[in-house]
C-alpha positions as CSV (number, residue, x, y, z in Angstrom):
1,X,-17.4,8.0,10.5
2,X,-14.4,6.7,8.5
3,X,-12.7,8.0,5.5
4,X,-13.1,5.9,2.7
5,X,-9.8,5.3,0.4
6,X,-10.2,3.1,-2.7
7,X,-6.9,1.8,-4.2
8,X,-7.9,0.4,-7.5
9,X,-7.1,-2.6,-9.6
10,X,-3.5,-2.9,-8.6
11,X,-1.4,-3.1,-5.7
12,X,1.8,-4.4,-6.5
13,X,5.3,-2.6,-7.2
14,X,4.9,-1.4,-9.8
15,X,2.9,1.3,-8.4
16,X,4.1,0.9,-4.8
17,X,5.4,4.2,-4.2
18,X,2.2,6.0,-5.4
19,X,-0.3,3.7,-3.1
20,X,2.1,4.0,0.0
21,X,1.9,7.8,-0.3
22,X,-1.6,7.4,-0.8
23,X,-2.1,6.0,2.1
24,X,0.1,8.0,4.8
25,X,-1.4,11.1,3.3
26,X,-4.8,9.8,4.1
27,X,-3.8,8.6,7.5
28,X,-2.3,11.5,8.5
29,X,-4.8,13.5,7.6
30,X,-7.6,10.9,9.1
31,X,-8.4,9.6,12.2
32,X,-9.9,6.6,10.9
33,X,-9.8,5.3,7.2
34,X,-11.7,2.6,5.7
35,X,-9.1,1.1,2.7
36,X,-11.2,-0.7,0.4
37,X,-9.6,-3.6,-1.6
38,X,-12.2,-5.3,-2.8
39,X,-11.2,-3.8,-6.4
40,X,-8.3,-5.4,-6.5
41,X,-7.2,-7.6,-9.6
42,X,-3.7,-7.8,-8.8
43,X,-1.4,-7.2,-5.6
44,X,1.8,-8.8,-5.1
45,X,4.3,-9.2,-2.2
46,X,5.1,-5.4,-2.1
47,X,1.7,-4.4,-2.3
48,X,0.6,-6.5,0.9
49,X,4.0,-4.7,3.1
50,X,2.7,-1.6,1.7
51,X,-0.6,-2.8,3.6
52,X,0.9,-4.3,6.7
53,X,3.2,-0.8,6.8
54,X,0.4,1.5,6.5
55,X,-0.8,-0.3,9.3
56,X,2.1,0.7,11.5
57,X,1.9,3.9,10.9
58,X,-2.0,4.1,11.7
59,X,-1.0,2.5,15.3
60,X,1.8,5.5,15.8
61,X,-0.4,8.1,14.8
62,X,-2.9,7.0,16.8
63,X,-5.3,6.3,14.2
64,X,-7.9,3.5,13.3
65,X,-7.5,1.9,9.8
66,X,-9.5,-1.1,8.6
67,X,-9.7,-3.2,5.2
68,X,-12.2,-4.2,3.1
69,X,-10.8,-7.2,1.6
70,X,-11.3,-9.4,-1.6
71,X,-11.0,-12.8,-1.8
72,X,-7.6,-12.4,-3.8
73,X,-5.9,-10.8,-1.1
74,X,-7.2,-13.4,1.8
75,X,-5.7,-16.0,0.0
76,X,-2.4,-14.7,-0.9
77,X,-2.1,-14.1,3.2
78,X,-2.9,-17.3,3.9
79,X,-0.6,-18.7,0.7
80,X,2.1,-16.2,2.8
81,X,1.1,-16.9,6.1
82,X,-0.2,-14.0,7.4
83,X,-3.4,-13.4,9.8
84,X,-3.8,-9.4,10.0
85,X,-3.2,-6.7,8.1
């Protein structure tokens, strides 16, 4: 069963450093980790690398992360051009 990780209201860069650590910490320490976003209010450019990074890093350790997604963050992929996370 996956590890649940809720990131709050914001994902942007303002707090980029503190969600990125947030979520290599729980990767490494996780097999498979469910992020949920669906909390989300605001997330900006840096917030959605901080997403697409984290999962990298899942596929080098081997892990299995998934997204739970709000509407917010479909469309700013889609506004960016971006299909997966």
């Amino acid at each position: 069963m996956a590890q649940e990780l809720k990131i709050g209201k914001e994902c942007c860069i303002a707090n980029a450093g503190a969600i990125s650590s947030l979520l290599l910490d729980a990767l490494r320490t996780n097999r498979e980790l469910l992020v949920d976003l669906n909390d989300i209010e605001r997330i900006d450019t840096a917030g959605l690398q901080i997403l697409m990074a984290a999962g990298k890093e899942a596929e080098l350790l081997g892990a299995k992360l998934q997204y739970s997604v709000s509407g917010q963050i479909i469309d700013l992929m889609e506004e960016l051009g971006v299909t997966t996370l």
